[in-house]
C-alpha positions as CSV (number, residue, x, y, z in Angstrom):
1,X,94.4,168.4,138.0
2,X,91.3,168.6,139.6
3,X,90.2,170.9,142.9
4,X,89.4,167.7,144.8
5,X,92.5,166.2,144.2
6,X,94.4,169.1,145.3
7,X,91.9,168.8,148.5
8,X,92.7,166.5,150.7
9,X,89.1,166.9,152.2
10,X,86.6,165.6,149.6
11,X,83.6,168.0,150.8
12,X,81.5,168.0,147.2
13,X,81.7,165.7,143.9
14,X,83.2,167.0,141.1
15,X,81.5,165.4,137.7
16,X,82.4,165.8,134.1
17,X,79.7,167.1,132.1
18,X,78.3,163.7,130.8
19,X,78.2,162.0,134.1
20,X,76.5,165.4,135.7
21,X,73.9,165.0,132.7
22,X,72.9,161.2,133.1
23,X,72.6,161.6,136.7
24,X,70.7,165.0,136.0
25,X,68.2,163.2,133.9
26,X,67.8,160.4,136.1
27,X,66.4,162.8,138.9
28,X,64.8,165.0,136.4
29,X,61.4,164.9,138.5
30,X,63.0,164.5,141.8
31,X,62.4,167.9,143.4
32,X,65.3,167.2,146.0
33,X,67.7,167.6,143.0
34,X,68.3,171.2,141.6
35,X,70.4,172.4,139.1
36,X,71.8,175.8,140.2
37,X,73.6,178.1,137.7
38,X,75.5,180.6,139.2
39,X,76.3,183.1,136.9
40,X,74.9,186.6,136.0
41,X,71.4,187.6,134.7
42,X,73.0,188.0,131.5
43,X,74.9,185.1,131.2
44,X,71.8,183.2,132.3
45,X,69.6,184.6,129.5
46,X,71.9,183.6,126.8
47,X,71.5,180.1,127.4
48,X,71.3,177.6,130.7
49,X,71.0,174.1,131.3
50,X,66.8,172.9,131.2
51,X,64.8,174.2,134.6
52,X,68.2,175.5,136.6
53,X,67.6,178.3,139.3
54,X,69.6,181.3,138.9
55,X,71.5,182.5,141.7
56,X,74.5,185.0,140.7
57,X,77.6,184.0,142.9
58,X,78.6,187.9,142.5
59,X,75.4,189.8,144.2
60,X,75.3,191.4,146.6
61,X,72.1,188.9,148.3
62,X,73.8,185.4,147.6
63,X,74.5,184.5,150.7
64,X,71.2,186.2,151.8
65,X,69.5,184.0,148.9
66,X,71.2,180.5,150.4
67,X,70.0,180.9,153.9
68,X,66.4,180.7,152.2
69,X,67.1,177.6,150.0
70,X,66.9,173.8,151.9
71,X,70.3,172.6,152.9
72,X,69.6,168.9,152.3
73,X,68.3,169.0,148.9
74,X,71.2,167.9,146.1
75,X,72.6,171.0,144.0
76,X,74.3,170.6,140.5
77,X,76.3,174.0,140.4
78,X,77.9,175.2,137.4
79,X,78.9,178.6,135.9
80,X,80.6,179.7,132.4
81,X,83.9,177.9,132.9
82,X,84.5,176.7,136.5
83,X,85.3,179.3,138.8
84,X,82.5,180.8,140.0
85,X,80.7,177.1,141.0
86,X,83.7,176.1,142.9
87,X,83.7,179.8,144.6
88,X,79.8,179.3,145.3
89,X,79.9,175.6,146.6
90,X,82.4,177.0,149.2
91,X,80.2,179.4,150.2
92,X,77.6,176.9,150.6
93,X,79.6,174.4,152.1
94,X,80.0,177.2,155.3
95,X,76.0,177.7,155.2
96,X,76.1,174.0,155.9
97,X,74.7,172.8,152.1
98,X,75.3,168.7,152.6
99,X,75.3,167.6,149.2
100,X,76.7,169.5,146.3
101,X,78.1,168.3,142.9
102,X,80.4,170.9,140.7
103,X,79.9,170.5,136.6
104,X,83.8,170.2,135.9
105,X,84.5,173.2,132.8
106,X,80.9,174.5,133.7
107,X,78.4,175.4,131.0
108,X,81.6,175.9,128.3
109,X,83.0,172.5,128.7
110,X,79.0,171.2,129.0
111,X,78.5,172.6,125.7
112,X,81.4,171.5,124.2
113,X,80.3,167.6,125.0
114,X,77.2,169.1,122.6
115,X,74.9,168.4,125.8
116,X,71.8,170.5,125.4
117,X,71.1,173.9,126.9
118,X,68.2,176.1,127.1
119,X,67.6,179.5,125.6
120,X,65.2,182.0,126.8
């Protein structure tokens, strides 16, 4: 079962990997559409998904970090497995973020769907 459906508030959309990617690709050049991984350094530099910004859910500056990003833009969040994203669009959701869009299973489930990643 979903988050949302255990919510009775829908607050965010919650989209299985492929849909996340079509709709990712479709506003590929649209710079009011980021892709924001929100896992460690570490986990980051083993592989992402193609031009995400990396903002660790865990450090100490996230929420310092999110009161320097633009609220209205449309963020894609995903970490490893699922967690983490759901933990950070919460926070977000209290910094007043409008429009935010959790990749169900994160990058695990993403990668499982053989969608492609990034390597640095």
């Amino acid at each position: 079962m979903s988050i949302l459906k255990r919510n009775s508030k829908k607050d965010f959309e919650d989209l299985e990997p492929k849909e996340a990617f079509i709709k990712i690709e479709k506003h590929r050049e649209d710079p009011d559409f980021v892709v924001l991984d929100v896992r460690t350094p570490e986990e980051y530099q083993t592989d992402h998904l193609e031009n995400a910004l990396l903002l660790d859910v865990k450090s100490i500056d996230f929420k310092d970090e999110l009161e320097k990003m633009d609220k209205y833009k449309t963020y894609f969040v995903y970490c490893k497995a699922g967690r983490r994203s759901l933990n950070a669009i919460k926070l977000m959701k209290e910094q007043g973020y409008k429009n935010l869009i959790n990749i169900n299973g994160g990058i695990d489930k993403w990668k499982s769907k053989r969608l492609p990643v990034t390597k640095n």
